[in-house]
C-alpha positions in Angstrom: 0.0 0.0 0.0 1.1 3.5 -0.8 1.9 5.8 1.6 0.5 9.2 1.8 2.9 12.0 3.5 3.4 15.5 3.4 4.0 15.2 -0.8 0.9 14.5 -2.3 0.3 14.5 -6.3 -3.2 16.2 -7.5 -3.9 14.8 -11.2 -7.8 14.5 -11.0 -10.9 17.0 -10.0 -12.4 16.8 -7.0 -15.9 18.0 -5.9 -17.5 20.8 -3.8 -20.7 20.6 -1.5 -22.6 23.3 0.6 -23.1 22.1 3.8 -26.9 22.3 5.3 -28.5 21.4 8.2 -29.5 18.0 7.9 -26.7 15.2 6.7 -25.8 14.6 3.1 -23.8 12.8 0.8 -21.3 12.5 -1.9 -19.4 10.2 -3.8 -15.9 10.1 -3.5 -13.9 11.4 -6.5 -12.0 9.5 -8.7 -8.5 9.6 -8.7 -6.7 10.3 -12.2 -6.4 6.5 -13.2 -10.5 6.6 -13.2 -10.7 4.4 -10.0 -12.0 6.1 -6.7 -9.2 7.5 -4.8 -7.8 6.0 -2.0 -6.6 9.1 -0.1 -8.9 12.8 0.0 -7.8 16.2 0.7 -11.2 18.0 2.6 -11.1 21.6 3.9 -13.9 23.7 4.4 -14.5 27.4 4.1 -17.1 27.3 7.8 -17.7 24.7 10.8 -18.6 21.0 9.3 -17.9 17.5 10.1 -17.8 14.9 8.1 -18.0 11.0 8.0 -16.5 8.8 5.6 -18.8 5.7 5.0 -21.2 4.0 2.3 -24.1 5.7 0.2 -26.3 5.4 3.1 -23.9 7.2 6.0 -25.1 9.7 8.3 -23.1 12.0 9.6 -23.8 13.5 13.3 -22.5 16.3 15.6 -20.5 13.3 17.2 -18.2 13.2 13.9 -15.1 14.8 12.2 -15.3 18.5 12.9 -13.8 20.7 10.4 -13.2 24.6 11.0 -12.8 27.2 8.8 -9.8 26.6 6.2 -8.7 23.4 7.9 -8.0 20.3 6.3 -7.9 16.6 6.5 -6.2 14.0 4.2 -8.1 11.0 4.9 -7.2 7.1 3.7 -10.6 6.3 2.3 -10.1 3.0 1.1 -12.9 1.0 1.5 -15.2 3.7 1.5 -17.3 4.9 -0.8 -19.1 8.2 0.2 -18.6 11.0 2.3 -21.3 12.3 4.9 -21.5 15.8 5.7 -23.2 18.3 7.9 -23.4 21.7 9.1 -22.6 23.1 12.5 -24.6 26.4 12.8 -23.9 27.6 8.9 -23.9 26.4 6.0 -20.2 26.3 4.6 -18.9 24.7 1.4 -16.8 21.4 1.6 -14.0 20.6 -1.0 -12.9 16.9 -1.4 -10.1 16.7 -3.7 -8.3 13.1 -4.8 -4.9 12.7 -3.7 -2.1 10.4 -5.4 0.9 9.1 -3.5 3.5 11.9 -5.0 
């Protein structure tokens, strides 16, 4: 298995979300080779968590917080969707696919 530090190669788009007050969903971006990518890149511009799951994940308070402009590189292999949810604002949520660099 790769392994995902610091350097990190982005070859593919990713996908942005707003946030709202009840959980959502979205797919997980492919990576460049066409498969779903293994490792994510997630920062959001406002207070958000987020859950990495199936189709049918929830996400609660209880989950991944993000604040404003921080990010996460998550391994999300196995995984199919990511869950997301507001915390008092709606905010927009980036997932980008990542590439061993």
């Amino acid at each position: 298995m790769a392994r995902l530090d610091d350097l990190a190669t982005i070859n593919a788009t990713g996908v942005q979300v707003t946030s709202g007050a009840s959980s959502a969903v979205v797919a997980i971006p492919n990576a460049a080779d066409g498969n779903r990518a293994r490792f994510v890149h997630i920062q959001a511009t406002g207070n958000a968590y987020i859950r990495p799951g199936g189709s049918g994940t929830t996400c609660t308070a209880n989950d991944l917080l993000l604040a404003p402009n921080m990010y996460v590189r998550l391994n999300v292999q196995g995984f199919t969707h990511i869950a997301y949810l507001q915390e008092t604002a709606a905010a927009k949520i980036n997932v980008t696919p990542l590439e061993a660099g």
